[in-house]
N, CA, C and O atoms as a GROMACS GRO file, in nm:
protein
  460
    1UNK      N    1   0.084  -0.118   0.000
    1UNK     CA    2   0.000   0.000   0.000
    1UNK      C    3   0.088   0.124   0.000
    1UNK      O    4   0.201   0.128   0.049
    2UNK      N    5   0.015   0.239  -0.070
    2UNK     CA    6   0.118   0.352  -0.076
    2UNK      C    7   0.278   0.323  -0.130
    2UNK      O    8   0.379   0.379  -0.089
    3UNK      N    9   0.268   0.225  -0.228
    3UNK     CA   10   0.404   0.249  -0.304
    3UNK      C   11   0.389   0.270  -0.408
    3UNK      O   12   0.274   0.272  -0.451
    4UNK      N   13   0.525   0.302  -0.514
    4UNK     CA   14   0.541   0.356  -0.607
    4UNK      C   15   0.547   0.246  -0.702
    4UNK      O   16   0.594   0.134  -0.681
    5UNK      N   17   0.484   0.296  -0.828
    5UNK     CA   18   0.495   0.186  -0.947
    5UNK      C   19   0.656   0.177  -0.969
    5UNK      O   20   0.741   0.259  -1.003
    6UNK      N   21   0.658   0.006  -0.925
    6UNK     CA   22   0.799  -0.011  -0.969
    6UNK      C   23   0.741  -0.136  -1.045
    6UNK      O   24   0.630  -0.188  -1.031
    7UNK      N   25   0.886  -0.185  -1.163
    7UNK     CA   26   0.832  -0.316  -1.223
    7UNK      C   27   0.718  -0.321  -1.291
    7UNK      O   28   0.629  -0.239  -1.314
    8UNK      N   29   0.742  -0.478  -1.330
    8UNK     CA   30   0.620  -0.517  -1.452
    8UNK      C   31   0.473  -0.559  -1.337
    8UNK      O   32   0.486  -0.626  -1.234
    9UNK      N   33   0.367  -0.515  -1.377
    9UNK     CA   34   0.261  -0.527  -1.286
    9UNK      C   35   0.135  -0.604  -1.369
    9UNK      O   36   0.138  -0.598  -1.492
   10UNK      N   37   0.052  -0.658  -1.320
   10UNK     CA   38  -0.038  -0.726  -1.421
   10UNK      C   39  -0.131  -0.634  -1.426
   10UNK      O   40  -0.182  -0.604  -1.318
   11UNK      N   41  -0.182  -0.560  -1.556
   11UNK     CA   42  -0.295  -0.472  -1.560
   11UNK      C   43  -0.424  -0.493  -1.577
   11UNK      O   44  -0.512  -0.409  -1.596
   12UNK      N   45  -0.435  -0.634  -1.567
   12UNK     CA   46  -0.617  -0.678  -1.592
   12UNK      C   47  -0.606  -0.622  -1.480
   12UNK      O   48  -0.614  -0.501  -1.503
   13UNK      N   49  -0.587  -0.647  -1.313
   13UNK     CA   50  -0.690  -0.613  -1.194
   13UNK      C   51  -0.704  -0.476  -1.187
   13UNK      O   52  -0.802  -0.443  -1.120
   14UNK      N   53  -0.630  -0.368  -1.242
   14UNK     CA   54  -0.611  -0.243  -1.226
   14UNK      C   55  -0.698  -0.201  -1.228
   14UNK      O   56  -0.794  -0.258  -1.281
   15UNK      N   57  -0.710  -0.064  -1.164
   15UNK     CA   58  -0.856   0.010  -1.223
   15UNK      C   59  -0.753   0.206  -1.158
   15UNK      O   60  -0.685   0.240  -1.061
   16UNK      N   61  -0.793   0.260  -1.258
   16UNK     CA   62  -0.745   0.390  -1.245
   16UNK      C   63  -0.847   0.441  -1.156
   16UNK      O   64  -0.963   0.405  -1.174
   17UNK      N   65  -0.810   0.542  -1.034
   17UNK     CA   66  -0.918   0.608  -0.932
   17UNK      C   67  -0.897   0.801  -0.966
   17UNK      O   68  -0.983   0.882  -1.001
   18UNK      N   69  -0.791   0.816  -0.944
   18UNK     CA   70  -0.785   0.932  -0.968
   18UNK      C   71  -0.644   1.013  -0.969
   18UNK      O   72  -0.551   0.953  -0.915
   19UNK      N   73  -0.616   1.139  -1.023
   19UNK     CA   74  -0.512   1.201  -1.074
   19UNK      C   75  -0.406   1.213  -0.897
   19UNK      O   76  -0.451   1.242  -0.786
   20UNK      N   77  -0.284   1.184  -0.930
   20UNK     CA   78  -0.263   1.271  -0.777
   20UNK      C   79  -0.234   1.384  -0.703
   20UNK      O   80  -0.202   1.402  -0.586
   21UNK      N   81  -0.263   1.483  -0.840
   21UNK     CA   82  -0.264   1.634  -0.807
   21UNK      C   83  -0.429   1.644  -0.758
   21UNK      O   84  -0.453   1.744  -0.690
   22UNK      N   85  -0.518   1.574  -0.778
   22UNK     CA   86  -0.645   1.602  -0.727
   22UNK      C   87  -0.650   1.576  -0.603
   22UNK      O   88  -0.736   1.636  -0.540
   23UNK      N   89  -0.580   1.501  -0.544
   23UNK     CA   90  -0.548   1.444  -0.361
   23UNK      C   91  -0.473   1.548  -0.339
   23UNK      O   92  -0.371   1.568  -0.406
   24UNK      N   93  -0.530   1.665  -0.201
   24UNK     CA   94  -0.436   1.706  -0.098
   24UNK      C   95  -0.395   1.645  -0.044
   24UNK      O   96  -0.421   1.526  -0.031
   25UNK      N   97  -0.287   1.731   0.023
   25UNK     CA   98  -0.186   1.628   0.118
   25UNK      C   99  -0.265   1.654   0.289
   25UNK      O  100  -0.315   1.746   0.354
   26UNK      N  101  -0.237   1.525   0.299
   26UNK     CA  102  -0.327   1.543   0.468
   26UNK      C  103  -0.492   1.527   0.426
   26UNK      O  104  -0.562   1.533   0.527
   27UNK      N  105  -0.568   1.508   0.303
   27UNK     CA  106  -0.697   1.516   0.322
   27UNK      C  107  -0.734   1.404   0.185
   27UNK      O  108  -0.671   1.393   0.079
   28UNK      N  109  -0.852   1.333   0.229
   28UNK     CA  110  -0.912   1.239   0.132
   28UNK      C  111  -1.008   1.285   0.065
   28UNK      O  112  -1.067   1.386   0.103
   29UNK      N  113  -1.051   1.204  -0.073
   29UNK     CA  114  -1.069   1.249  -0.138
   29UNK      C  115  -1.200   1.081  -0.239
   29UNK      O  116  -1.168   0.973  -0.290
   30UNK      N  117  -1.286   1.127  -0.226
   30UNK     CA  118  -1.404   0.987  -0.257
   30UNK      C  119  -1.387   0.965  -0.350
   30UNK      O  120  -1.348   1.060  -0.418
   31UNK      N  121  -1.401   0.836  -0.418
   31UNK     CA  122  -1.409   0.849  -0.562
   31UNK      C  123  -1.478   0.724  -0.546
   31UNK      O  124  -1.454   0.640  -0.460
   32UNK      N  125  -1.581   0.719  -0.650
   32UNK     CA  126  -1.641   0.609  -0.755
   32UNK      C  127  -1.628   0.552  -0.863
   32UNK      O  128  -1.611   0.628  -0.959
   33UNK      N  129  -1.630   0.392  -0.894
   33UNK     CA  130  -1.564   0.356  -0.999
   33UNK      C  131  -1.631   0.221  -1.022
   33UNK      O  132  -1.620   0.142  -0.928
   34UNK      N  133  -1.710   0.170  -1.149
   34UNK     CA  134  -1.767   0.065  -1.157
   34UNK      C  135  -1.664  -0.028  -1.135
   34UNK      O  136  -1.550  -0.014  -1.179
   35UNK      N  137  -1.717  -0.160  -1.041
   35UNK     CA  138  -1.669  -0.292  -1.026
   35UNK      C  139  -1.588  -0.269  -0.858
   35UNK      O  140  -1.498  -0.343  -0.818
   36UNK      N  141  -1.649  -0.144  -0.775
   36UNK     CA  142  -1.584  -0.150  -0.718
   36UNK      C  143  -1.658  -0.070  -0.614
   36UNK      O  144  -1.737   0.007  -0.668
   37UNK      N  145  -1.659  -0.061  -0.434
   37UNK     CA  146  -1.700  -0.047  -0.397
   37UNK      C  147  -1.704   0.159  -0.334
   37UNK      O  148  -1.589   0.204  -0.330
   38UNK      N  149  -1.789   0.240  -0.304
   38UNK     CA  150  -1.726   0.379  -0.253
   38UNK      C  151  -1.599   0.394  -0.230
   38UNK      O  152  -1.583   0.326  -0.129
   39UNK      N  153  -1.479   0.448  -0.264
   39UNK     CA  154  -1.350   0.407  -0.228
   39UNK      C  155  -1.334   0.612  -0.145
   39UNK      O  156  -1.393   0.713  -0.182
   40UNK      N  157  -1.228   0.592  -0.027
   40UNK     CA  158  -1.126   0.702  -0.016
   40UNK      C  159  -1.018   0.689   0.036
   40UNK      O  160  -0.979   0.626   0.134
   41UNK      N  161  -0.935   0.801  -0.093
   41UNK     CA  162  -0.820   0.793  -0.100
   41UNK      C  163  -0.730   0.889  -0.024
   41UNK      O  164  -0.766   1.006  -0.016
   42UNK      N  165  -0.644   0.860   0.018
   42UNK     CA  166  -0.549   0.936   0.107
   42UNK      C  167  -0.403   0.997   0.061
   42UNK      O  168  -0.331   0.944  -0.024
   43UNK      N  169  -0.378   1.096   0.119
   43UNK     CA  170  -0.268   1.166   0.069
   43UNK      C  171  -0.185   1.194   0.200
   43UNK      O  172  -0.215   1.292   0.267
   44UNK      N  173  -0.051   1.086   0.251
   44UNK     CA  174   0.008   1.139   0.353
   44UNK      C  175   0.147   1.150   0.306
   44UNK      O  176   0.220   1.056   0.274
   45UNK      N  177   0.182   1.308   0.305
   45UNK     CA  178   0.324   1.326   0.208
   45UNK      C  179   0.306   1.338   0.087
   45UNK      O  180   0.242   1.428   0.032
   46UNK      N  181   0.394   1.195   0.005
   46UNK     CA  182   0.372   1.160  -0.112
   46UNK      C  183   0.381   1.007  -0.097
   46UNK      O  184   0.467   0.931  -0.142
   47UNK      N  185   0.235   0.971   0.002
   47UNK     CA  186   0.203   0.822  -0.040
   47UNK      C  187   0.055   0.826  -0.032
   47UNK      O  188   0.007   0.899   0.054
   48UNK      N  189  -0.018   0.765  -0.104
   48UNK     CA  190  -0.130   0.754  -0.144
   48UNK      C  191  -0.215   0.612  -0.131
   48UNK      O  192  -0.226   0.524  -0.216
   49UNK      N  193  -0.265   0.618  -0.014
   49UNK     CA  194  -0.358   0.448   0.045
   49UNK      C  195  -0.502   0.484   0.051
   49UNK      O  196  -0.544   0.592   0.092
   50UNK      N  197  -0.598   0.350  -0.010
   50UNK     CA  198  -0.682   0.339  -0.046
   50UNK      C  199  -0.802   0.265   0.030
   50UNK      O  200  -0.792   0.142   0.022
   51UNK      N  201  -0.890   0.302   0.088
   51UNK     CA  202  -0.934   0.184   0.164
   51UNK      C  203  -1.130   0.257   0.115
   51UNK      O  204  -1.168   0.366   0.072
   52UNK      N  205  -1.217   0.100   0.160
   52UNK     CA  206  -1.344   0.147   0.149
   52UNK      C  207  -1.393   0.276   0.203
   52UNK      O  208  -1.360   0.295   0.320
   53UNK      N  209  -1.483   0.396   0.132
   53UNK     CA  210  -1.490   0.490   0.185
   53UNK      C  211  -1.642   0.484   0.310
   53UNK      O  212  -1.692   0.582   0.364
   54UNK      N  213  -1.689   0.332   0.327
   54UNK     CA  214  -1.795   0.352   0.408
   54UNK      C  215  -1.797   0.306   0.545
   54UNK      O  216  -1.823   0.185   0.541
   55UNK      N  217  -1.781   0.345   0.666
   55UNK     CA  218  -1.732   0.329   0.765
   55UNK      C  219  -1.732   0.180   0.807
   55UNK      O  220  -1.785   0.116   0.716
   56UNK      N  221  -1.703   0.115   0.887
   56UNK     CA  222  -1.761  -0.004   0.899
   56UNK      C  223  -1.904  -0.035   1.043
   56UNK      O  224  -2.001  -0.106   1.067
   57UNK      N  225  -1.828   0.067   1.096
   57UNK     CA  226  -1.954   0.084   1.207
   57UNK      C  227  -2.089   0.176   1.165
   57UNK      O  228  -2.196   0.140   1.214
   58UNK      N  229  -2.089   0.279   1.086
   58UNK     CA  230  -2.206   0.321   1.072
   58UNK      C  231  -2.224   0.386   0.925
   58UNK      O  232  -2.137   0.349   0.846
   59UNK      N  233  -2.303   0.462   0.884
   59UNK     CA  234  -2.299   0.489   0.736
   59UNK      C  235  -2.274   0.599   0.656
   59UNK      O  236  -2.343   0.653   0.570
   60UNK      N  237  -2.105   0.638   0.722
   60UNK     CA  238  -2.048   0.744   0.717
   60UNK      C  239  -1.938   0.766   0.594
   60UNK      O  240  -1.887   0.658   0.563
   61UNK      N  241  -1.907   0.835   0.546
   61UNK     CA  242  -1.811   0.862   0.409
   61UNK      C  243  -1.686   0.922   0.528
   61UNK      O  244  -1.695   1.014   0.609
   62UNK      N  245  -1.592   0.845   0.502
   62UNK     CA  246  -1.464   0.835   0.575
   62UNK      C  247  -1.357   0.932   0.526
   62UNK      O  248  -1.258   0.974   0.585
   63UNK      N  249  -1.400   0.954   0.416
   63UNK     CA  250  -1.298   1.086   0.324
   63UNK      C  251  -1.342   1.208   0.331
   63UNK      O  252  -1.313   1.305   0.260
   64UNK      N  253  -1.450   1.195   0.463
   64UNK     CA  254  -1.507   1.364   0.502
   64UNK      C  255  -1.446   1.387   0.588
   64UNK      O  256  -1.419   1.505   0.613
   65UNK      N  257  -1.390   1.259   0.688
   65UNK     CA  258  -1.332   1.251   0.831
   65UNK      C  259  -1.204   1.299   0.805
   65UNK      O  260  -1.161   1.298   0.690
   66UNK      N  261  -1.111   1.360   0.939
   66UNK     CA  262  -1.006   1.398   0.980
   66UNK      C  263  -0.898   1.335   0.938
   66UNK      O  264  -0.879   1.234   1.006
   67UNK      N  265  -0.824   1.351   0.860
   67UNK     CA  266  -0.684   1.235   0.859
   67UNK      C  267  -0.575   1.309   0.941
   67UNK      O  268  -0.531   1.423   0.925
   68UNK      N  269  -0.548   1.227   1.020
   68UNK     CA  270  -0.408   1.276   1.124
   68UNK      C  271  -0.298   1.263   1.078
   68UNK      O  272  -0.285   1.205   0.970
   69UNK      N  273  -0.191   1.313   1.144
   69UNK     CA  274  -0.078   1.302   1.111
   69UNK      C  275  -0.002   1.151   1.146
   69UNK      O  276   0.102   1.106   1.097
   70UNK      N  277  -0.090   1.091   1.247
   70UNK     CA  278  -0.019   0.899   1.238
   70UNK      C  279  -0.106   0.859   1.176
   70UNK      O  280  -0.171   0.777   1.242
   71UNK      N  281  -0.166   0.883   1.026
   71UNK     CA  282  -0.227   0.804   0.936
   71UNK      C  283  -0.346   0.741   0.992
   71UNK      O  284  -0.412   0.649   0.944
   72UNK      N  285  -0.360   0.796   1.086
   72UNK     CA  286  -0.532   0.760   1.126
   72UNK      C  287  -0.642   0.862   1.039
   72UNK      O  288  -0.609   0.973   0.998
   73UNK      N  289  -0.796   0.790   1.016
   73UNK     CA  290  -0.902   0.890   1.003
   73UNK      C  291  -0.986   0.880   1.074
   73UNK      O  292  -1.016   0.774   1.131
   74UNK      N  293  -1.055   1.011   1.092
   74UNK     CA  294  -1.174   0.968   1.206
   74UNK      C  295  -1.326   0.984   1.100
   74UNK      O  296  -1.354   1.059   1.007
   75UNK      N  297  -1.396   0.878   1.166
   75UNK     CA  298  -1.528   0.896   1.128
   75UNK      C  299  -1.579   0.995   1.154
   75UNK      O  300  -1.595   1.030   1.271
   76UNK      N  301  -1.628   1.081   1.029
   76UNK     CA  302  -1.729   1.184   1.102
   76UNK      C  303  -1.841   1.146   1.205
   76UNK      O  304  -1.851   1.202   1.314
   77UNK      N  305  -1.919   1.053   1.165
   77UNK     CA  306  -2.060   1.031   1.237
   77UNK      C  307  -2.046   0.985   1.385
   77UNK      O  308  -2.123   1.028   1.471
   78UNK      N  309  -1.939   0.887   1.416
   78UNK     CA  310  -1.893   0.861   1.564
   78UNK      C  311  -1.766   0.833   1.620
   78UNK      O  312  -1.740   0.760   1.715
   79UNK      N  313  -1.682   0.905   1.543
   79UNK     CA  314  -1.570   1.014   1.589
   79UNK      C  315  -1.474   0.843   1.605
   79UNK      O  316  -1.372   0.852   1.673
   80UNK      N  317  -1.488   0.778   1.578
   80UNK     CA  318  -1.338   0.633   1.582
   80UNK      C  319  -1.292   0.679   1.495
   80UNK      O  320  -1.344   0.754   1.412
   81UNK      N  321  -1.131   0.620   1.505
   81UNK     CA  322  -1.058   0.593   1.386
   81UNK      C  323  -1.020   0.486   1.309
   81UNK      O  324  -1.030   0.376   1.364
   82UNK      N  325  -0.968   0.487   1.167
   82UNK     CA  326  -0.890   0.378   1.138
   82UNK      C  327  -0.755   0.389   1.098
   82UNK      O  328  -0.714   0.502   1.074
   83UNK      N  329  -0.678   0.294   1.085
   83UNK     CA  330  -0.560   0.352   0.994
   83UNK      C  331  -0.567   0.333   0.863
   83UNK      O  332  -0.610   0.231   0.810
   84UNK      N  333  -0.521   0.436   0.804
   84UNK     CA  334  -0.539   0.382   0.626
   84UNK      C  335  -0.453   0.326   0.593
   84UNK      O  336  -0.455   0.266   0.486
   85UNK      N  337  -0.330   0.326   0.685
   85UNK     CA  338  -0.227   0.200   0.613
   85UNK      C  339  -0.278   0.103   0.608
   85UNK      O  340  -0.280   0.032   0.507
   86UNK      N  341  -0.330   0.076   0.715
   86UNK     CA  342  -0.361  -0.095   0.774
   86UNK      C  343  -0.458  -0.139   0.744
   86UNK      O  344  -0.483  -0.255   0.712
   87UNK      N  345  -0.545  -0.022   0.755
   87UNK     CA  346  -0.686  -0.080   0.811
   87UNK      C  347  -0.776  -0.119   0.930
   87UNK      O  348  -0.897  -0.138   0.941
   88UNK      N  349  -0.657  -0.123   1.025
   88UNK     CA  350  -0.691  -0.116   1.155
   88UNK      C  351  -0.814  -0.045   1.262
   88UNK      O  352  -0.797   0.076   1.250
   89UNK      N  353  -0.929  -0.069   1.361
   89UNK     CA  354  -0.972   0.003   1.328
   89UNK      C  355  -0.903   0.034   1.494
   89UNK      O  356  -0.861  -0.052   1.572
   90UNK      N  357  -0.906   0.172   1.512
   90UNK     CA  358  -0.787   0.228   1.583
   90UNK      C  359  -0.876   0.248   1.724
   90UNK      O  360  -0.852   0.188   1.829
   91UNK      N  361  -0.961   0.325   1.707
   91UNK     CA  362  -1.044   0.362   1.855
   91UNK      C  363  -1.191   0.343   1.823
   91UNK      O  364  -1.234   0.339   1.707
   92UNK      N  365  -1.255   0.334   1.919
   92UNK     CA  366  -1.378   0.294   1.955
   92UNK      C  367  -1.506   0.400   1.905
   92UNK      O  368  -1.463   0.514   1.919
   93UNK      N  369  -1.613   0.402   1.865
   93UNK     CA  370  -1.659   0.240   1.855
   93UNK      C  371  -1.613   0.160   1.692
   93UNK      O  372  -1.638   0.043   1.665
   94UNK      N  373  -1.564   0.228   1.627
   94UNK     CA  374  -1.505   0.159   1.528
   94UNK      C  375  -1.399   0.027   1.602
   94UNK      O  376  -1.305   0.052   1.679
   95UNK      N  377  -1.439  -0.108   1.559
   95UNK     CA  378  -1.385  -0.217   1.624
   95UNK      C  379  -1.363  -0.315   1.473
   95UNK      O  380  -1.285  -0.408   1.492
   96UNK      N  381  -1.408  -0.309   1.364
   96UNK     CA  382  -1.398  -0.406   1.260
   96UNK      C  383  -1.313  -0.328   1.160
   96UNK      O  384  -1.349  -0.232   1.092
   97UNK      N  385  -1.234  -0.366   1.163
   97UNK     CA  386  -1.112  -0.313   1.036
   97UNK      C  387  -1.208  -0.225   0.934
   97UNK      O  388  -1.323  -0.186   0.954
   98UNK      N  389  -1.114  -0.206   0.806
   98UNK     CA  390  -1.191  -0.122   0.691
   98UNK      C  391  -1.087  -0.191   0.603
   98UNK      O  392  -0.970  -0.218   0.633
   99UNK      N  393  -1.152  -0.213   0.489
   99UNK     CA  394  -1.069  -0.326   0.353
   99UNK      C  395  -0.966  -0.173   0.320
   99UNK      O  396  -1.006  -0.056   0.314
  100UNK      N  397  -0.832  -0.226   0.305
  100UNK     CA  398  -0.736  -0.140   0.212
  100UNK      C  399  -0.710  -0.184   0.079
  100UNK      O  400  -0.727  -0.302   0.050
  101UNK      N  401  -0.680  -0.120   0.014
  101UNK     CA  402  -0.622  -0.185  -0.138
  101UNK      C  403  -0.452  -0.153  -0.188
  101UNK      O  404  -0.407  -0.041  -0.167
  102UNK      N  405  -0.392  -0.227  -0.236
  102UNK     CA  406  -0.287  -0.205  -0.260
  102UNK      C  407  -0.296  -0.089  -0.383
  102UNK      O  408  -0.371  -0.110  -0.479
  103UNK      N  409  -0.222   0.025  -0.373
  103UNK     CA  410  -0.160   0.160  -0.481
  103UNK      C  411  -0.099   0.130  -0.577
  103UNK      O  412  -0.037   0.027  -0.547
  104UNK      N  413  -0.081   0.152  -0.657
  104UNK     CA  414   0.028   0.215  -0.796
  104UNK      C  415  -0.035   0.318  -0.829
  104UNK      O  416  -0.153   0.338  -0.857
  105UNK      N  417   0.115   0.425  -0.820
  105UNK     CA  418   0.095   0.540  -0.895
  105UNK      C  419   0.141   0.535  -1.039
  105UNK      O  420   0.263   0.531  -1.055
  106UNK      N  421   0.072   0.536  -1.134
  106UNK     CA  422   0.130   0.512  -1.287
  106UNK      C  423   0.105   0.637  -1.366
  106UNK      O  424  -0.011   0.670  -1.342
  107UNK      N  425   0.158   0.717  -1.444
  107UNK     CA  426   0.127   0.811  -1.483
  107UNK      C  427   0.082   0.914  -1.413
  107UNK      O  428  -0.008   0.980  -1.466
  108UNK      N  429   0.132   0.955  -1.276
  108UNK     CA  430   0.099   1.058  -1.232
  108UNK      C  431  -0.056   1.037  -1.141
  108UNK      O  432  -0.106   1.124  -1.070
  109UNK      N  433  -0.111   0.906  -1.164
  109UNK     CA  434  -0.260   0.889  -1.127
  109UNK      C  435  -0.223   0.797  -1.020
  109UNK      O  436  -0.106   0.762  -1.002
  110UNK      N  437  -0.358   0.743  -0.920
  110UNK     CA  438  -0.367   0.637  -0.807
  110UNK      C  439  -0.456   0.522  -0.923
  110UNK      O  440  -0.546   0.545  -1.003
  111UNK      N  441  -0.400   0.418  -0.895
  111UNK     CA  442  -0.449   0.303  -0.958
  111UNK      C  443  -0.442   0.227  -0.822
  111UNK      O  444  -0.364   0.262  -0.733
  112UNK      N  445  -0.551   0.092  -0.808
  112UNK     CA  446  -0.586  -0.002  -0.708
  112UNK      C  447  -0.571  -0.124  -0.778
  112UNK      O  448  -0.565  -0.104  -0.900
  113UNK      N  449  -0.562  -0.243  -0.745
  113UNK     CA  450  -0.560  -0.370  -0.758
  113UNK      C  451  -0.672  -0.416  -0.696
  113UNK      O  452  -0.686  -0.419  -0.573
  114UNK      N  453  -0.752  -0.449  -0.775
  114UNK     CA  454  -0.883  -0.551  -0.731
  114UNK      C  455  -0.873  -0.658  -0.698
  114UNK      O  456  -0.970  -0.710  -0.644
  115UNK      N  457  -0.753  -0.731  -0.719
  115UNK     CA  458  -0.739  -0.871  -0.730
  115UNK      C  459  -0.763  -0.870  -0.562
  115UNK      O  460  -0.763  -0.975  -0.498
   0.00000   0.00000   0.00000
């Protein structure tokens, strides 16, 4: 997660999400994309991690929430976090992880692996 396109990569699972001048740094950013579920994307520095954008505890868009500086976000609707590296879900009442997806940046854009 959050690495750089290195090497030969298989491009059937790919799916392009979005440019990475459109991601601030420190703030997420939603995107939609057939075959695939609400996604938000994160900008810490210059690494870019991907995880479902719908909370797992309640039915909140996670790329509205706070991203911290230790790569946590908080849910808007009841204030837990997760990590977007991990997925982890960090504080309460968020307790069930959140799916991440592995990054490539290719052309300047965030691409995900579906596989």
């Amino acid at each position: 997660m959050g690495l750089r396109f290195m090497g030969h990569i298989e491009q059937e699972n790919l799916v392009e999400l979005i440019a990475c001048d459109e991601v601030e740094e420190d703030f997420g950013a939603k995107v939609e994309r057939e075959g695939a579920p609400p996604l938000a994307v994160f900008r810490l520095g210059d690494e870019f991690f991907v995880i479902d954008d719908t909370c797992t505890h309640g039915d909140a868009s996670l790329s509205d929430g706070e991203l911290f500086s230790n790569g946590e976000v908080s849910c808007p609707f009841h204030g837990g976090t997760f990590d977007v590296r991990s997925g982890a879900a960090c504080k309460y009442p968020c307790v069930v992880p959140i799916k991440t997806y592995r990054t490539r940046i290719i052309n300047n854009s965030v691409w995900i692996d579906l596989s």
